[in-house]
C-alpha positions as CSV (number, residue, x, y, z in Angstrom):
1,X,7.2,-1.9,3.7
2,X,7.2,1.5,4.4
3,X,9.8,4.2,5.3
4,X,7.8,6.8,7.2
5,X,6.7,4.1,9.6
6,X,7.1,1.2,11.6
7,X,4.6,-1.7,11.3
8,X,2.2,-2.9,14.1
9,X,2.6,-6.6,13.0
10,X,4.8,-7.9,15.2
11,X,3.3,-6.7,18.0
12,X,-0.2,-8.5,16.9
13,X,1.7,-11.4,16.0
14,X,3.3,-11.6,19.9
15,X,-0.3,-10.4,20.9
16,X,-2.6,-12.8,19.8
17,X,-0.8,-15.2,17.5
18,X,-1.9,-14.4,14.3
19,X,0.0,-15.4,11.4
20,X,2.0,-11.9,9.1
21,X,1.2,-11.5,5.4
22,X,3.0,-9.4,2.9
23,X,4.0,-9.3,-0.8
24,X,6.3,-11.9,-1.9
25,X,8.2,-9.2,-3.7
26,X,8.7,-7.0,-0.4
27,X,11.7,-8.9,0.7
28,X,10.4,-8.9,4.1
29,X,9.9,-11.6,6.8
30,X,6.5,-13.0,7.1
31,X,4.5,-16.2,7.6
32,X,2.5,-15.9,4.3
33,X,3.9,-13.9,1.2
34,X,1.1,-13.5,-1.2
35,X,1.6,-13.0,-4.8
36,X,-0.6,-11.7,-7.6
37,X,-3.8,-13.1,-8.3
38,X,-3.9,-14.8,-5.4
39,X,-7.4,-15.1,-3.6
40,X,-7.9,-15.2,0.3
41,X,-11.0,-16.3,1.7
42,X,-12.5,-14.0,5.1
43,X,-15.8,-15.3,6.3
44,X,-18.1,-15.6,3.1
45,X,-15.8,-13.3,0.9
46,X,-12.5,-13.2,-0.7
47,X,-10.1,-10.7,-1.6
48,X,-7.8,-10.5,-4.8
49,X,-4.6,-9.4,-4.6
50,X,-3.1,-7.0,-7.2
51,X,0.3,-6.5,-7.8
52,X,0.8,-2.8,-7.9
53,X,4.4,-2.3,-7.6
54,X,6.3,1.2,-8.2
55,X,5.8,3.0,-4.5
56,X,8.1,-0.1,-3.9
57,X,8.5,-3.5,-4.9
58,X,6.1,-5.1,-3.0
59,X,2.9,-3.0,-3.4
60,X,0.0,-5.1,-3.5
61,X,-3.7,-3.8,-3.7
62,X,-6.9,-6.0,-2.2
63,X,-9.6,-6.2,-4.8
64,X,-13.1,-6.8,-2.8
65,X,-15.1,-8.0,-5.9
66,X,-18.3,-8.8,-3.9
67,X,-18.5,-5.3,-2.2
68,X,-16.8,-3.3,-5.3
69,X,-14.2,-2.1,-3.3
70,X,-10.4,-1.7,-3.8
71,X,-7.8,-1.5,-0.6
72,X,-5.0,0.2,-2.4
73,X,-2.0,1.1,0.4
74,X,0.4,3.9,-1.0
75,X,-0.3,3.2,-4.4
76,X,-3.2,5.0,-5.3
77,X,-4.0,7.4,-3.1
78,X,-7.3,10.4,-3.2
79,X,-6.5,12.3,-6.4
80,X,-2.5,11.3,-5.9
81,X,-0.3,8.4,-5.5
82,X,2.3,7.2,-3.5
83,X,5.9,8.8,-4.2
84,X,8.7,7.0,-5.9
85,X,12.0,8.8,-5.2
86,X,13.0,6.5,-2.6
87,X,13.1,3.2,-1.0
88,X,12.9,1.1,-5.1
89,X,10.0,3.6,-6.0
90,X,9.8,3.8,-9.8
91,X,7.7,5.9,-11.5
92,X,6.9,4.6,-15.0
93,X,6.1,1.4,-13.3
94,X,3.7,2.9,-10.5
95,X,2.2,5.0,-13.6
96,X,1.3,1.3,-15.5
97,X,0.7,-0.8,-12.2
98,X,-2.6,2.1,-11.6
99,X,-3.7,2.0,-15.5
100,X,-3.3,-1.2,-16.2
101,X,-4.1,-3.3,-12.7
102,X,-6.5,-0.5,-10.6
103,X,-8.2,1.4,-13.2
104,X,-9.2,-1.4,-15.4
105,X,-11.5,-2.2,-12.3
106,X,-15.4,-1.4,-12.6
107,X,-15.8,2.6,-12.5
108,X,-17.9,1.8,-9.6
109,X,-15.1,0.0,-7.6
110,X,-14.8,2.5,-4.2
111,X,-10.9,3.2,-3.7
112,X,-9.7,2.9,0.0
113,X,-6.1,4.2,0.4
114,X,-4.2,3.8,3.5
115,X,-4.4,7.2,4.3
116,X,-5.3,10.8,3.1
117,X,-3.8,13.8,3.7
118,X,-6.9,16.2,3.5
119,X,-9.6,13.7,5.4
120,X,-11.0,11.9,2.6
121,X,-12.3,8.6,2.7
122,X,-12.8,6.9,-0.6
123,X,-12.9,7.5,-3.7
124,X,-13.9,5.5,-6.8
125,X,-12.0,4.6,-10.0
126,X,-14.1,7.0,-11.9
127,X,-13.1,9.7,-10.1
128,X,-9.5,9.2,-9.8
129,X,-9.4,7.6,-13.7
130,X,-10.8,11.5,-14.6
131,X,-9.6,13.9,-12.3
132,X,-6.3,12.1,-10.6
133,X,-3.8,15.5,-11.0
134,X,-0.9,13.4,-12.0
135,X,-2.5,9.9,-13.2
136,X,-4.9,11.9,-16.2
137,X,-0.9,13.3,-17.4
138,X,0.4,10.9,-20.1
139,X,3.5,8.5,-19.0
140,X,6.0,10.8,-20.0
141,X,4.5,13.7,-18.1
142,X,4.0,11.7,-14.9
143,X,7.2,10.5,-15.3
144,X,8.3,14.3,-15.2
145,X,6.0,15.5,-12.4
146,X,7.2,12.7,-10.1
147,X,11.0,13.3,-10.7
148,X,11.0,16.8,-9.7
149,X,8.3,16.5,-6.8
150,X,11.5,17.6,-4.3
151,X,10.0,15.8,-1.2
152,X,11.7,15.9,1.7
153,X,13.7,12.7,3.6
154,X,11.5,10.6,5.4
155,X,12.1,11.1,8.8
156,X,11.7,8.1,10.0
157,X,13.4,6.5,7.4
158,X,16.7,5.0,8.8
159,X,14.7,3.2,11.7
160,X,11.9,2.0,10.1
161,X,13.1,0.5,7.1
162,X,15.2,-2.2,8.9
163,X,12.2,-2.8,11.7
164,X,9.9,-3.1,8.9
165,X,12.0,-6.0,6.9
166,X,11.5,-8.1,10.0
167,X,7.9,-7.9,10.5
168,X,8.1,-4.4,13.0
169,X,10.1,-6.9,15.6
170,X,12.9,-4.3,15.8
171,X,13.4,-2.6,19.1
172,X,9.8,-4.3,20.5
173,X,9.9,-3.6,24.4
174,X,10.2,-6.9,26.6
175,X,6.9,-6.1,28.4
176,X,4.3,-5.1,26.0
177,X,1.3,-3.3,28.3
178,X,-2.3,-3.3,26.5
179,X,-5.5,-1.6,28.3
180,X,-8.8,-3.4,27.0
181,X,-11.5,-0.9,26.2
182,X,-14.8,-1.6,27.5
């Protein structure tokens, strides 16, 4: 759940019928809650889910063993992580969910965050285990560095927290309008 905006999955799930999925520990509605360890088959491949709590609760990274890749939301981000001074964020537990869950991964493992604020891409667990800014620190300094970060108030914050707990169905228009692309 996030509070700087408001999901899409109630409007796919009113769309086309598919099923929601979130952490168990999110405290959201959903169809499925998924917990750690748990393995979900797509096609011929599966994904691993990670508990990666500390952004919030209900953090949970997609381990893509077959493809080495790793689909890590807010948690990990491109030489950064997700912030903890709101919304249940804790930083000694985000600090040991990336040591102890992410970068025990292969070195090789490509890291896919859900979003970057300079462009990039991917990453890998080498790269972020050796030149992260704040995850290279030791606990304690981390620790530090995240406590004084001084971010400002998600804007968004009041609206999309209580849309988010129930699956982005908060304030959905009546008529929802969609323009297939050719």
């Amino acid at each position: 759940m996030h509070a700087d905006h408001i999901t899409g999955t109630g409007y796919l799930k009113k769309l086309s019928g598919c099923k929601s999925v979130i952490s168990k520990s999110s405290g959201a509605q959903a169809d499925i809650y998924l917990e750690s360890d748990d393995v979900f088959p797509f096609g011929n491949f599966t994904l691993k889910v990670l508990s990666t709590p500390g952004h919030t609760n209900g953090c949970v990274s997609y381990y893509f063993k077959e493809k080495q890749m790793v689909f890590t939301g807010d948690t990990l981000l491109i030489r950064g992580c997700g912030r903890t001074d709101f919304q249940e964020g804790n930083p000694e537990t985000l600090y040991k969910s990336i040591h102890s869950k992410l970068f025990t991964l292969p070195e090789e493992t490509q890291v896919y965050p859900a979003h970057d604020y300079k462009g990039m891409m991917s990453s890998t667990i080498a790269e972020e285990s050796k030149f992260n800014p704040r995850l290279t620190k030791s606990l304690k300094d981390f620790v530090d560095i995240m406590n004084n970060l001084n971010l400002g108030y998600p804007k968004q914050i009041d609206r999309a927290l209580p849309a988010n707990i129930v699956c982005g169905l908060h304030d959905i228009p009546i008529d929802i309008n969609i323009t297939k692309q050719n």
